[in-house]
C-alpha positions in Angstrom: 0.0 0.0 0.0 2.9 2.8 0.5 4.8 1.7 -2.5 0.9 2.0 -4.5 0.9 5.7 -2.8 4.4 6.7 -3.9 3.8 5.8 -7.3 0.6 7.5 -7.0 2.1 10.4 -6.1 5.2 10.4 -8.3 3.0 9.8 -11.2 0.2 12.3 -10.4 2.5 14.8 -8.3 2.8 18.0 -10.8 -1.1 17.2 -10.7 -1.8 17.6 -6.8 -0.5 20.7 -6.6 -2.8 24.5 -7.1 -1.1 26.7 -9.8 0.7 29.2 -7.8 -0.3 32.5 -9.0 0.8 36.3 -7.3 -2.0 38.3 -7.1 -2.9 40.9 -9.2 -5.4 44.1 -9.5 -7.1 45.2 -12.8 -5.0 48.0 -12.6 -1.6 46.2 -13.0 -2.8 43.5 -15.3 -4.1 46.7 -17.6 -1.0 48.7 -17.3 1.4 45.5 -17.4 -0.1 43.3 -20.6 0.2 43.8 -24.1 -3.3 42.9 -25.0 -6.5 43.9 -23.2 -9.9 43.1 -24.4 -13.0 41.3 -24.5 -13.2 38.1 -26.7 -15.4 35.5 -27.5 -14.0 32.3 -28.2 -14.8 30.7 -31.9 -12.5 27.9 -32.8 -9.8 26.1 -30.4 -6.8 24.3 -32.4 -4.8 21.0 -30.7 -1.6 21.5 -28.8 1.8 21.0 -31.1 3.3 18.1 -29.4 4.4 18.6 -26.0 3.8 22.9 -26.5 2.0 24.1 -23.5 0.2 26.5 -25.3 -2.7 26.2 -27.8 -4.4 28.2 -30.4 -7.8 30.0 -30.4 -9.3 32.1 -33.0 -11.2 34.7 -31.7 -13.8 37.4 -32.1 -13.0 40.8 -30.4 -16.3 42.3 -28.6 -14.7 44.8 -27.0 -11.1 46.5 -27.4 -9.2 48.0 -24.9 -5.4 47.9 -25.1 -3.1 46.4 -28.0 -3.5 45.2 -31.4 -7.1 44.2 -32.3 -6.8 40.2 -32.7 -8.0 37.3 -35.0 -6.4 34.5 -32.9 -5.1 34.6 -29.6 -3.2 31.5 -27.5 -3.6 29.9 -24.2 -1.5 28.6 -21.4 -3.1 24.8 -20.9 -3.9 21.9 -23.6 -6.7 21.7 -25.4 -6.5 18.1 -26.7 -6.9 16.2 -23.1 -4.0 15.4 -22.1 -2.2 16.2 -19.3 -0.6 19.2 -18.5 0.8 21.3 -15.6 -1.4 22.7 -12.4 -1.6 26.1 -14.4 -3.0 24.6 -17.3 -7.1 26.0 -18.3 -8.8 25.4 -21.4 -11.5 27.5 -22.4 -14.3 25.9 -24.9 -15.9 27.4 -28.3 -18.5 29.9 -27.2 -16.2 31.5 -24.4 -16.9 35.0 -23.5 -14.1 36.7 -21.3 -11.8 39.2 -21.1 -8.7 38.7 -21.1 -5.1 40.7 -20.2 -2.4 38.8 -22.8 1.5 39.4 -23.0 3.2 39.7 -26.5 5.8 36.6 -26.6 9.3 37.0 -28.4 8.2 35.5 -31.0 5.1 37.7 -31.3 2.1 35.3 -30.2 -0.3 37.0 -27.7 -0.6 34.6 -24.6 -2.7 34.7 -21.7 -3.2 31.7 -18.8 -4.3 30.8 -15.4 -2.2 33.5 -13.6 -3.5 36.2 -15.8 -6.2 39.1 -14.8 -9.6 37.5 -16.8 -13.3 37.9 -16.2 -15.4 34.9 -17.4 -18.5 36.4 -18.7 -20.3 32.7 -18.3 -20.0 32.7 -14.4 -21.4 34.8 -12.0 -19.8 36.4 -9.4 -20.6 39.9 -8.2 -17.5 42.1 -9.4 -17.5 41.4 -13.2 -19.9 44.3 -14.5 -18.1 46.4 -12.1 -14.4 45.5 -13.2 -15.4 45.9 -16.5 -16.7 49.5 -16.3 -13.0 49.7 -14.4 -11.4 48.4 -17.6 -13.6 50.8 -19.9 -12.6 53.8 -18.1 -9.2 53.2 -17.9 -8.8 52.4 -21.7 -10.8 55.6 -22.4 -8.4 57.7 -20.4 -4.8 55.9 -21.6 -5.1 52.8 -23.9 -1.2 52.3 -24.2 -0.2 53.1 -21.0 2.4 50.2 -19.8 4.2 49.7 -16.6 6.7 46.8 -15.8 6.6 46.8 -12.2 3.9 46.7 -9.2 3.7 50.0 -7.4 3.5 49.5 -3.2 2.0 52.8 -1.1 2.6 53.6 2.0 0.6 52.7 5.2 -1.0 56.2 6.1 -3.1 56.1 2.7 -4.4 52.7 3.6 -4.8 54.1 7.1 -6.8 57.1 5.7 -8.9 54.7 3.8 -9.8 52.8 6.6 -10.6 55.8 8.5 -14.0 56.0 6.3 -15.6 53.2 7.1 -19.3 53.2 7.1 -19.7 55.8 4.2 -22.1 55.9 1.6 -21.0 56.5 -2.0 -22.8 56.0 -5.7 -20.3 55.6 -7.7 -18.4 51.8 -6.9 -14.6 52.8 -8.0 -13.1 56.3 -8.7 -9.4 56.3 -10.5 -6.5 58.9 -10.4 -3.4 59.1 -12.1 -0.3 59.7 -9.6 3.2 61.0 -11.5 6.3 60.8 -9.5 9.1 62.5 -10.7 11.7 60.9 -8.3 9.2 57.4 -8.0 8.9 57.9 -4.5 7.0 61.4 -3.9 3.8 62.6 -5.9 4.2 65.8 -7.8 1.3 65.5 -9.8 -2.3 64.0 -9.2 -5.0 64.1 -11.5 -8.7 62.9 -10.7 -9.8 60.3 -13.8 -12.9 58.9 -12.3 -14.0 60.3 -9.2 -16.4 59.5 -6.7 -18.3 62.7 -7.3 -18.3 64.3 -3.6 -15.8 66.0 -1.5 -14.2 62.3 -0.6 -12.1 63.1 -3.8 -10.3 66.4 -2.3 -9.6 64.2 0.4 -8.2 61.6 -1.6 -6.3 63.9 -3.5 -4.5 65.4 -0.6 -3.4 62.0 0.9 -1.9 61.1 -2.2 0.0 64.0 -2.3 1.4 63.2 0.9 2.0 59.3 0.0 5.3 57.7 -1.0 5.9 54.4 -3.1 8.1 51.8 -3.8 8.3 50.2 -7.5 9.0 46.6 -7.6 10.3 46.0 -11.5 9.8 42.9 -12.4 13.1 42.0 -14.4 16.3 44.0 -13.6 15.9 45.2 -17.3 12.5 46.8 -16.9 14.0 49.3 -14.2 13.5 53.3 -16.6 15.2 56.2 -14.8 13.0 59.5 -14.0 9.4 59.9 -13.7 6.7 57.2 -14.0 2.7 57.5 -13.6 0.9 55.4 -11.7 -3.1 54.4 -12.2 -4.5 54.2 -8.4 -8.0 52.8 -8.0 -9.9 52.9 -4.9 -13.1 50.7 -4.7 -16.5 51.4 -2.9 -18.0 48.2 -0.9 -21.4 48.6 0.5 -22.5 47.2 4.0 -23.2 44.0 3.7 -25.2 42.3 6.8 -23.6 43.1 9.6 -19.9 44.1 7.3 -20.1 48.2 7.5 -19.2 49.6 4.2 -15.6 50.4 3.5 -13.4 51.8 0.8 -10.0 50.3 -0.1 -7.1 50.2 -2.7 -8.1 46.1 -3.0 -10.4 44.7 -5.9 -12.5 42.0 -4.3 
């Protein structure tokens, strides 16, 4: 019986595990992909051989960011077989958006670690992350940024300090420049909430500072970078007060 688990194991091992993803907000998948846009799914092609990728031709809905697509490829396997713990395969008829990467080679690839919204499932921030998505590729549809941008505590801190507040609008956006990437020198309001809680939010921001994590040592850019900062609106909920935050949920 342990040598029949073993080989279980050693067989079905790369199986067992969850794909291991980092988390990511709309606003970084936007800002850091190459392709952003809604797609509906119309023909999937086999794997080549052992490639962990597969081809889909596609119908653009809705573009956002990067060149407008016929055909589009996918971490996973599309012909049944096994593949890794991030493998997904997403069926004719598919409606989602998607944030894709351009490869060296110049295929457009998206997978399980990727920002998506599946269209076919339910869940009760999709219409709102999609108005997120609209606005922000109405307001800079090539903006690109190589890193993840960290605030400090006292914004967060600020944030919380609003707890039970009552607001229309769900999200509100601004666009932060840094001249030095650690202090704000410039703040602009692209979505607001519509009240005086923008002012407010402003003025924190102005008295933030970041830290840019680059991804690759070769992504690091001297001088000034702008950063997108959303902030969404969460109503009560049962006995959960309402509450704003930097966090998409």
């Amino acid at each position: 019986m342990k040598f029949l688990l073993t080989l279980l194991i050693l067989v079905f091992g790369n199986q067992a595990f969850a794909c291991d993803c980092s988390f990511s907000t709309p606003t970084n998948s936007f800002v850091g992909s190459d392709f952003v846009g809604r797609i509906k799914i119309l023909k999937v092609y086999p794997n080549q051989g052992k490639e962990q990728i597969y081809r889909a031709d596609v119908q653009v809905v809705e573009h956002f960011k990067g060149p407008n697509l016929n055909f589009i490829y996918v971490y996973g396997r599309s012909d049944e077989k096994f593949g890794t713990s991030c493998s997904v395969f997403f069926p004719e008829g598919s409606d989602l958006l998607v944030t894709a990467h351009a490869k060296d080679d110049g295929r457009y690839v998206f997978g399980m670690c990727d920002y998506k919204i599946n269209f076919k499932t339910n869940y009760r921030s999709k219409q709102r992350d999609l108005e997120f998505i609209r606005a922000l590729s109405r307001y800079d549809n090539s903006i690109t940024a190589h890193y993840i941008p960290y605030i400090s505590p006292n914004f967060t801190l600020f944030l919380k300090s609003k707890n039970g507040i009552v607001l229309k609008e769900n999200f509100a956006l601004f666009e932060v420049v840094l001249d030095d990437q650690v202090n704000p020198s410039q703040v602009e309001i692209i979505k607001g909430f519509g009240d005086e809680l923008d002012v407010e939010i402003v003025k924190e921001l102005y008295q933030s500072t970041w830290k840019l994590n680059y991804y690759l040592e070769s992504d690091k850019i001297d001088g000034a970078v702008k950063l997108i900062v959303a902030v969404y609106y969460y109503p009560a909920a049962e006995e959960y007060e309402s509450f704003i935050s930097i966090f998409a949920v």
